[in-house]
N, C-alpha and C positions, 0 to 999 in steps of 0.2 A: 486238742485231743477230744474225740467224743464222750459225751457228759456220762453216758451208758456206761463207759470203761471207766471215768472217773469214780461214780458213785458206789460201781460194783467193788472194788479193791478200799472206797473208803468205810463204805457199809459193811465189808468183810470185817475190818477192824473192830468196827462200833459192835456189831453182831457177836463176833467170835470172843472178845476178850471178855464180857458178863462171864459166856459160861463157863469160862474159867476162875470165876469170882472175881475178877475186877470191872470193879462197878467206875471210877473216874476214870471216861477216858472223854475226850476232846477234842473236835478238828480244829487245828489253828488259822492255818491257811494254803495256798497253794503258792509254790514258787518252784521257774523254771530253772533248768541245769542244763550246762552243755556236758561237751563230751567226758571229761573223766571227774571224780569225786575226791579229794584229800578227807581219807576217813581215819577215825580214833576209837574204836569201841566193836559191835559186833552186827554182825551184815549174814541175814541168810537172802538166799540168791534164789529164784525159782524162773527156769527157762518156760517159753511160752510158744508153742506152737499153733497153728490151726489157722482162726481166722483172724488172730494176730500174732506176730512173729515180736520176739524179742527175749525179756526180762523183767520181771520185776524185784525188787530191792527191797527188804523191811529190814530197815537201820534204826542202832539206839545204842546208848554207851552201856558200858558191863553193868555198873548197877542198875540199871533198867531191866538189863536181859537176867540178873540174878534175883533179881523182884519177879519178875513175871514165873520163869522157871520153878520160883518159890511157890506159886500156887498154883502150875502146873504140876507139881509134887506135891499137893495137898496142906500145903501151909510149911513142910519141912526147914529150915534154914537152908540158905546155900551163902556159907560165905566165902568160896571159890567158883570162877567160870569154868567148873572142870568138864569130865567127859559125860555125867550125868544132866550137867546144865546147860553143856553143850547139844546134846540130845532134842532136852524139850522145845529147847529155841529153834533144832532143825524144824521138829514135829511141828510146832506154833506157823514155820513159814506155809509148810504143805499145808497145815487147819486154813491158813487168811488166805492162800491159792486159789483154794479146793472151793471155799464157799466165794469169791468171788466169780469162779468160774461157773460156778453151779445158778449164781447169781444173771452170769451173761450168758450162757444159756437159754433162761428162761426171757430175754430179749430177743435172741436169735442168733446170738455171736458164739461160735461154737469153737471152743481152745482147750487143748488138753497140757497138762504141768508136768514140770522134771521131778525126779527126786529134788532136793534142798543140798544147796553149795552152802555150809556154815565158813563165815571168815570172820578172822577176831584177832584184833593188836592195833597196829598202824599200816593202814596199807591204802594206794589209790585204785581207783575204781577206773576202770574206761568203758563209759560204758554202750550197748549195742549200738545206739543210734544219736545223730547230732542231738537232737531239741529232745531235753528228759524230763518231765512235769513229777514233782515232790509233790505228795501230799503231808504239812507238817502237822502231827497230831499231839498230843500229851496221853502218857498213862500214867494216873496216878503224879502228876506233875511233871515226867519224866519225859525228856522228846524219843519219839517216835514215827520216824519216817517211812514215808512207801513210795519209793522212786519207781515212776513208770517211765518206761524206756521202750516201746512198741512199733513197730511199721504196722499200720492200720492197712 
């Protein structure tokens, strides 16, 4: 996969979660995936048109998504993944989209984002294309994945 699309969705990351106040976050490394995912925790989903076709995936278990959602609400507690926490994590997908797109843009790669597919429980993934590149990150110690899934 090209480095341009790698860097732009891994820099959305590093970029977007500061200004939400979280300061630890960390790229671990990169690992490939084939076609479907056995997931446990919560997945928003952002389709990708333009001058790449596909999906991309930012995956992480509930207390990851109830930590982040926490200071996407301003510090508030959230000790259920309900409909309010559900919300932020959609918002959170379209934020790391939005500024990766805006990111490959300014390369030349010009791709416009879906609304946000929120999914959360146990469920498999299949996903658009054979060969899927993970980026595995940490927030705050917590994993955090962005499954790129694209035909270039």
């Amino acid at each position: 996969m090209n480095k341009e699309i790698i860097n732009a969705f891994s820099n959305a990351v590093l970029n977007v979660m500061p200004m939400l106040g979280i300061g630890d976050i960390k790229f671990v490394s990169e690992k490939s995936y084939h076609k479907q995912l056995e997931a446990d925790g919560v997945m928003g989903i952002i389709g990708i048109i333009g001058e790449l076709t596909g999906n991309v995936y930012f995956a992480m278990d509930e207390d990851c998504a109830k930590k982040i959602a926490s200071y996407m609400m301003g510090g508030m507690e959230v000790a259920e993944f309900d409909e309010l926490a559900q919300s932020a994590i959609s918002e959170l997908s379209n934020m790391l989209a939005a500024n990766a797109s805006m990111m490959l843009s300014e390369t030349g790669i010009m791709i416009d984002i879906s609304t946000p597919t929120l999914m959360n429980g146990v469920f498999t993934v299949s996903f658009s294309f054979l060969n899927v590149l993970c980026l595995e990150m940490l927030v705050e110690d917590m994993p955090f994945h962005v499954f790129l899934s694209f035909k270039e």
